[in-house]
C-alpha positions as CSV (number, residue, x, y, z in Angstrom):
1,X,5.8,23.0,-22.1
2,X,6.1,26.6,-23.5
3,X,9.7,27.8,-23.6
4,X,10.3,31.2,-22.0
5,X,10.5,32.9,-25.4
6,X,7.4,31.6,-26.4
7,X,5.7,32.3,-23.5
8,X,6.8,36.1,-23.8
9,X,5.8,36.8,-27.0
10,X,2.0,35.2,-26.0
11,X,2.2,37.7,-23.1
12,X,3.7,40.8,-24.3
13,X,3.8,40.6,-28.3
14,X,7.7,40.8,-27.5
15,X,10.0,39.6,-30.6
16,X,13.1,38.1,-30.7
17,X,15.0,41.2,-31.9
18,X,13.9,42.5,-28.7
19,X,14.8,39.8,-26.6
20,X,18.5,39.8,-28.4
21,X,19.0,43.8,-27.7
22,X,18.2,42.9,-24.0
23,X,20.3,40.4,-23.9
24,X,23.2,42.6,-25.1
25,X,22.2,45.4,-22.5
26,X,21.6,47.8,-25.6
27,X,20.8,51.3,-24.3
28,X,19.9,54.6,-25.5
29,X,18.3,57.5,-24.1
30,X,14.7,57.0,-26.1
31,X,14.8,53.2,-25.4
32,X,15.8,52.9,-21.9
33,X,12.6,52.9,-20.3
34,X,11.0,50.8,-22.9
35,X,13.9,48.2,-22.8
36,X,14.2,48.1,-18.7
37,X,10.0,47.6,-18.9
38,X,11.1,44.8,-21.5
39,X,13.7,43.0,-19.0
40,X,11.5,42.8,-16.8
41,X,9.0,41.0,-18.5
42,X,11.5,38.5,-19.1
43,X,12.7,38.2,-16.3
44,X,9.0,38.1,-14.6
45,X,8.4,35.3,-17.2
46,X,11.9,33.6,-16.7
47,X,10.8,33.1,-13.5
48,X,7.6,31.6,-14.4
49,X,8.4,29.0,-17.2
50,X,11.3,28.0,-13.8
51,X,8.3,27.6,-11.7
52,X,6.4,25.9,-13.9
53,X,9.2,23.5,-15.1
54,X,10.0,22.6,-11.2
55,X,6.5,21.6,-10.5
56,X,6.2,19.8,-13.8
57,X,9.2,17.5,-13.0
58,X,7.9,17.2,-9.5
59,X,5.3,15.5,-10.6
60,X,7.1,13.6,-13.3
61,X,9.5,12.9,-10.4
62,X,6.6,10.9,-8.4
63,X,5.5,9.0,-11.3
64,X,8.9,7.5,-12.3
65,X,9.9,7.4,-8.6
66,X,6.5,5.2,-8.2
67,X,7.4,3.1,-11.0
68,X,10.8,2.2,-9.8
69,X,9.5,1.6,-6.1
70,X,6.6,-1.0,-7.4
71,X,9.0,-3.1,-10.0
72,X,11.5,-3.4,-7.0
73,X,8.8,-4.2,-4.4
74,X,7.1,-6.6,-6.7
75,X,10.4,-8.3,-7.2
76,X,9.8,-8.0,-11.1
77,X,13.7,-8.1,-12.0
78,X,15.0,-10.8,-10.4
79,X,12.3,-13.6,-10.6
80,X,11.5,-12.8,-14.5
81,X,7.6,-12.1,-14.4
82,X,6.8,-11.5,-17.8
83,X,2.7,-10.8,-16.8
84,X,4.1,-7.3,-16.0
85,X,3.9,-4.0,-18.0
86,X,5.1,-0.7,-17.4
87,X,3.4,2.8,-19.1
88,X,5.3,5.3,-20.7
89,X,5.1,8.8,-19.3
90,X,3.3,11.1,-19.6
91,X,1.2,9.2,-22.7
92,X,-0.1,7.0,-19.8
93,X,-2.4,10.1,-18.3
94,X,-5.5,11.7,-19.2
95,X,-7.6,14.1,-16.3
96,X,-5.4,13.5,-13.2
97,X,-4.9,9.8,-13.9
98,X,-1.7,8.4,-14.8
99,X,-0.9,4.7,-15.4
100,X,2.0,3.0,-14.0
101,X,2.2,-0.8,-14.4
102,X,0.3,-3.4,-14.3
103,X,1.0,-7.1,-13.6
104,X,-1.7,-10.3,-14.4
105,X,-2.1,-12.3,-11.7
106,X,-4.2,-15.4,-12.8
107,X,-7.4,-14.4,-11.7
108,X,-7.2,-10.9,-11.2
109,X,-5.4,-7.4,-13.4
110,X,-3.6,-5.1,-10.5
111,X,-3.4,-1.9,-12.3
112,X,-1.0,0.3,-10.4
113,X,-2.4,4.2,-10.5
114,X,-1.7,7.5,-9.6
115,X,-4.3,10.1,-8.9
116,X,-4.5,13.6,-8.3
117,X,-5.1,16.3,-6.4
118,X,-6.0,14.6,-3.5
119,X,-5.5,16.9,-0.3
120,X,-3.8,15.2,2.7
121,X,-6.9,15.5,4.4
122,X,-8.6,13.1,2.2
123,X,-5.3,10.8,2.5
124,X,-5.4,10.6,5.9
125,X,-9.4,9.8,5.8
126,X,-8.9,6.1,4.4
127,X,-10.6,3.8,5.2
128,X,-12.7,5.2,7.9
129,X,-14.0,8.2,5.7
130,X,-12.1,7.9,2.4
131,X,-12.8,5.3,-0.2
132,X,-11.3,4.6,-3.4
133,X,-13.1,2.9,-6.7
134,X,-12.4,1.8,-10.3
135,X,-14.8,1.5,-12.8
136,X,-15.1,0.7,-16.7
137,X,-16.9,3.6,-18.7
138,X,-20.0,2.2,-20.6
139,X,-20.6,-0.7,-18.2
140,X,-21.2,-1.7,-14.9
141,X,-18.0,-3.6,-14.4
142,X,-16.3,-1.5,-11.2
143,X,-14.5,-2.8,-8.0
144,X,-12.6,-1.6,-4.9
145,X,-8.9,0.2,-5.5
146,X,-6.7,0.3,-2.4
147,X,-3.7,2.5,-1.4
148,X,-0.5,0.6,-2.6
149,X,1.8,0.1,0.6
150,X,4.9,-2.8,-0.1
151,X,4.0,-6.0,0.0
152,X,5.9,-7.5,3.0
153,X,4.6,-4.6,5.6
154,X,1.8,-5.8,8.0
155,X,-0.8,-3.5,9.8
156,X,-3.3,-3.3,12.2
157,X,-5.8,-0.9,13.2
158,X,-6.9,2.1,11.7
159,X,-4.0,4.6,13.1
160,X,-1.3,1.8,11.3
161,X,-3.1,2.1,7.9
162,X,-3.7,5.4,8.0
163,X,0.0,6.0,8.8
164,X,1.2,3.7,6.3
165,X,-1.0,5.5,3.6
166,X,0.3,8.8,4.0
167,X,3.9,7.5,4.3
168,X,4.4,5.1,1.4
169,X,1.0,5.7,-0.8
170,X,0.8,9.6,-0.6
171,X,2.9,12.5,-1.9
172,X,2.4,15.8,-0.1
173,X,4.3,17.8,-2.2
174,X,2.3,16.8,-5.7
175,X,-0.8,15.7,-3.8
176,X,-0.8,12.2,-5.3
177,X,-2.1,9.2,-4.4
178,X,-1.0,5.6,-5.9
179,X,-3.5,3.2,-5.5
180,X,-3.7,-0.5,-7.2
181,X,-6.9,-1.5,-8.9
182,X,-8.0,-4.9,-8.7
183,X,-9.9,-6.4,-12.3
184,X,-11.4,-9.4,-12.5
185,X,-10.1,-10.7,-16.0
186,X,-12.8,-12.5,-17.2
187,X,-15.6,-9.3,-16.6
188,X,-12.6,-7.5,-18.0
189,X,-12.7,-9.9,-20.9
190,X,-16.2,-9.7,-21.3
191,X,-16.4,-6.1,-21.4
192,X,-13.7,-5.8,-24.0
193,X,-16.1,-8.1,-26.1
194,X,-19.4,-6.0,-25.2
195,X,-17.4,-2.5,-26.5
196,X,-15.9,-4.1,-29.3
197,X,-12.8,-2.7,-28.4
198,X,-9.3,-4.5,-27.2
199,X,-8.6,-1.6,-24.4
200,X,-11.0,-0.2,-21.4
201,X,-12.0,2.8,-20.6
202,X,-10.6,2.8,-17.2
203,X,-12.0,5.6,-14.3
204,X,-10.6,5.6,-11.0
205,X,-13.1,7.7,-8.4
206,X,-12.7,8.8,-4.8
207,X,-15.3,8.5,-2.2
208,X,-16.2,10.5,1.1
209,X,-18.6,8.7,3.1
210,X,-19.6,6.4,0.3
211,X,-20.4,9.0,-2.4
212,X,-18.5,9.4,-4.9
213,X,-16.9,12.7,-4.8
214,X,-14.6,13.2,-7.4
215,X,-13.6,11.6,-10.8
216,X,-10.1,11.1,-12.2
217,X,-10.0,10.0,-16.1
218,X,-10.8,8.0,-17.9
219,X,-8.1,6.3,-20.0
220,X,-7.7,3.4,-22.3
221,X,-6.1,0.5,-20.7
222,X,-5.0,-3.3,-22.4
223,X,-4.7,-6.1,-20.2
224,X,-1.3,-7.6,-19.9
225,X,-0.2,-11.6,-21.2
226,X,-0.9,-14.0,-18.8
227,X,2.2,-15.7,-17.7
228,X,1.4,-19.6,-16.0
229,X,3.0,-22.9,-15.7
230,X,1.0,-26.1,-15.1
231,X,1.6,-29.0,-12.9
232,X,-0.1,-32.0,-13.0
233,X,-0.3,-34.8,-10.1
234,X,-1.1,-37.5,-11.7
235,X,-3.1,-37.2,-9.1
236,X,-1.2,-37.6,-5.9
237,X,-3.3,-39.0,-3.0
238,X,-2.5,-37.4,0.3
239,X,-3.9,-38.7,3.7
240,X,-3.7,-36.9,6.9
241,X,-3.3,-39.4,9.8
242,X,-4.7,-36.5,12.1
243,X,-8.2,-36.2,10.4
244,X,-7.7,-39.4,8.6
245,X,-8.9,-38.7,6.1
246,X,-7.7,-38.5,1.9
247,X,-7.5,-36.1,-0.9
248,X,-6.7,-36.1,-3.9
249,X,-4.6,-33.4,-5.2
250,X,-4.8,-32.9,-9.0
251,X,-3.0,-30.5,-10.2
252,X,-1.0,-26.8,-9.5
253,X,-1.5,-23.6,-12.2
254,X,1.5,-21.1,-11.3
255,X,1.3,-17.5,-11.9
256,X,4.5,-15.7,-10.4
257,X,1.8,-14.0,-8.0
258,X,-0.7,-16.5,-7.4
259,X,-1.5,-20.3,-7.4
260,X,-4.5,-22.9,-8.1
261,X,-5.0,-25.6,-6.3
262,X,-6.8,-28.7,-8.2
263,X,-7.9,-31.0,-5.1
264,X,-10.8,-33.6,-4.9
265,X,-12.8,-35.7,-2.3
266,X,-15.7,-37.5,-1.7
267,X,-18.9,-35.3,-1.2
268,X,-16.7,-31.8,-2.1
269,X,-19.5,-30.7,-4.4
270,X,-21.7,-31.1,-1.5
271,X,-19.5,-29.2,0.7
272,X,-19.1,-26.0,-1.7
273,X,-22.9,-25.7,-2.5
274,X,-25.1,-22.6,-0.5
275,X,-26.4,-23.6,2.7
276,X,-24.1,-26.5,3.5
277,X,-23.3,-28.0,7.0
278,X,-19.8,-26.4,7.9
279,X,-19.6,-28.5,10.9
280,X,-19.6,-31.4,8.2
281,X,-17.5,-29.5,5.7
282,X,-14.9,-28.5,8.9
283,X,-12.6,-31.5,8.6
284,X,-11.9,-31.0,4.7
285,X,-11.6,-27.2,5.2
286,X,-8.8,-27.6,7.4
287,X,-7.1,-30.2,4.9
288,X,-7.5,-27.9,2.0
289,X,-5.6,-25.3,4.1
290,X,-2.8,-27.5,4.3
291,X,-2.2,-28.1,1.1
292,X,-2.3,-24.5,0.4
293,X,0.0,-23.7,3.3
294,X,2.1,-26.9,4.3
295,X,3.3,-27.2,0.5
296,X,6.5,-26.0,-0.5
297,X,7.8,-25.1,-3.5
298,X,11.1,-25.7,-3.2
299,X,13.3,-23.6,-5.8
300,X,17.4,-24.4,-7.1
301,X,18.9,-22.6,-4.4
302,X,17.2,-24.7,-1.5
303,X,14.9,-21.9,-0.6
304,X,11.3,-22.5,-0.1
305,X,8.3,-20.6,-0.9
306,X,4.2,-21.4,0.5
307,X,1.3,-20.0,-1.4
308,X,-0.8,-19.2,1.5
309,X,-4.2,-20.2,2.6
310,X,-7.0,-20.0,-0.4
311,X,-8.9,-16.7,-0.8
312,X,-11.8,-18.3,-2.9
313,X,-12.5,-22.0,-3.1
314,X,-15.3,-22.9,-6.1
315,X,-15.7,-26.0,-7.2
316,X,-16.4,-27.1,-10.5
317,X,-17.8,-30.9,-11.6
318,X,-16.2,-31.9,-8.2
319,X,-12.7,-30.4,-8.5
320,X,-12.2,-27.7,-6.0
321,X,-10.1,-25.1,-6.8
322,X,-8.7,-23.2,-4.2
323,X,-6.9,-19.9,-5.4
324,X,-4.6,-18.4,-3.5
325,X,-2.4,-14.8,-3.9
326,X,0.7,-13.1,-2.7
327,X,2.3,-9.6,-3.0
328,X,5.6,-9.9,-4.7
329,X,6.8,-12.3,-7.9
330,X,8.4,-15.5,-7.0
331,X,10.2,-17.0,-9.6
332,X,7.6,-20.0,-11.2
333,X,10.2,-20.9,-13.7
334,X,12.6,-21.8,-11.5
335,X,10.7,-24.2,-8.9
336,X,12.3,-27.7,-9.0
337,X,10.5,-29.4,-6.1
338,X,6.9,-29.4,-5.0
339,X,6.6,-31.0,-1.5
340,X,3.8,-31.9,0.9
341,X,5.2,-33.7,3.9
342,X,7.0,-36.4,2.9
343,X,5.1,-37.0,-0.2
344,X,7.1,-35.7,-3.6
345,X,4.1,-33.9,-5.7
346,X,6.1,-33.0,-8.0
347,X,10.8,-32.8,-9.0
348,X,12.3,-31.6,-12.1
349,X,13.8,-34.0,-14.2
């Protein structure tokens, strides 16, 4: 940012002896009129470089005010998750995109943005009209980029989201939006390998009625270090009196935002193949949701914690993996039970 002495002598060829004999009030008949005209310039130009400074920390203001909100929503501080990174401002920006964080969830990057401008009007379009992208320059690796609203609120119907975007997502004032882009590591990966480069060229677009409509960046982004623990089950055999039935549950990789489920049983490849019977498959659905949901992982203070039902479920040379994801960290470091019923998967020694 030009200071206001700089930015008068760009304007009005002013120097700094001049600027000194206003500041002293010097007078004389023959430079009165030259002087006032003088002071005034200043002043005029005072008043911009204040103008410009207030709407420069403004929107410095909603990028550090973003990045404090999303390390305390995510829970960062107190449950330790290392798989988060935080940009510094304002090297973290390039054509009205500006990174915040970003956090490694297993499976998935979620790369916390801000854009702008985007009017209020195209804020309060999403979803129904408004859409939101990412995309890596030079390939076709691109995905969906969503609003970022705190983890534990709960909506329905498109009045509550639209709402909730304006309120927590959207800044009047600056006219930015934060949204959180969702990579897929390994096409990140892959990329990465394709450009030869250890960074991506990260684009974040918004859409009106499915076209794209305008462009915000690019910018050079790393993916952050993966942070995991493993737990293996020996394996632990589980049977469900209900459906009567057995699994075998291998295995537990932790992330402090998501979990993998290693579970096997007879005909599973069968089950996760295109075009299967999901009347025959039903039964084993329902137990793979409970050991997503009915385990607990059971942490020093007595509290407990359940991963949630799986979002994806592939299975690879029989072993189903059933991936499941959450908003903020928990603290993987610190689990010292893993429980299913009354079977003991897993207790710290």
């Amino acid at each position: 940012m030009l200071d206001a002495l700089t930015l008068l002598r760009a304007m009005n060829g002013i120097h700094e002896e001049d600027a000194v004999m206003a500041g002293k009030l010097y007078f004389t008949e023959t430079k009165t009129h030259r002087t006032t005209k003088r002071l005034f310039t200043l002043a005029l130009v005072a008043a911009l470089v204040l103008a410009l400074s207030a709407a420069a920390w403004a929107v410095w203001s909603v990028h550090e005010a973003r990045q404090r909100e999303l390390k305390e929503d995510l829970k960062i501080t107190e449950n330790h998750a290392e798989s988060y990174v935080e940009y510094a401002l304002p090297e973290g920006a390039a054509e009205g995109l500006v990174l915040l964080s970003a956090v490694n969830d297993g499976e998935e990057e979620r790369v916390y943005v801000n854009i702008s401008p985007v009017t209020e009007e195209e804020a309060a379009g999403f979803p129904e009209k408004t859409g939101f992208a990412w995309h890596i320059d030079g390939t076709e690796i691109g995905g969906f980029a969503a609003p970022q609203l705190p983890a534990a609120l709960t909506l329905s119907g498109r009045d509550e989201i639209r709402e909730a975007v304006l309120q927590y997502a959207y800044d009047r004032g600056t006219q930015t939006m934060t949204l959180q882009c969702y990579l897929d590591v390994n096409r990140a990966q892959k990329a990465m390998q394709e450009l030869g480069t250890d960074t991506l060229p990260l684009t974040v677009s918004l859409t009106e009625n499915q076209e794209e409509k305008y462009t915000f960046g690019p910018i050079p982004f790393r993916l952050t270090e993966e942070q995991k623990r493993a737990f293996d089950f020996g394996p632990a055999q589980y049977h469900d009196k209900e459906l009567d039935r057995t699994i075998e549950i291998l295995g537990l990789e932790l992330t402090p935002f998501s979990a993998v489920w290693k579970v096997r049983y007879d005909g599973a490849a069968a089950f996760h193949t295109p075009g299967a019977d999901p009347a025959a498959y039903k039964p084993w659905s329902i137990l793979e949701d409970r050991v997503c949901i009915d385990t607990k992982l059971i942490f020093s203070d007595g509290s407990a914690f359940s991963t949630g039902g799986a979002l994806t479920c592939p299975c690879e040379d029989g072993v189903v993996k059933l991936n499941c994801g959450w908003g903020s960290a928990i603290n993987i470091d610190d689990v010292q039970r893993i429980v299913l019923g009354d079977l003991v998967l897993w207790a710290a020694e």
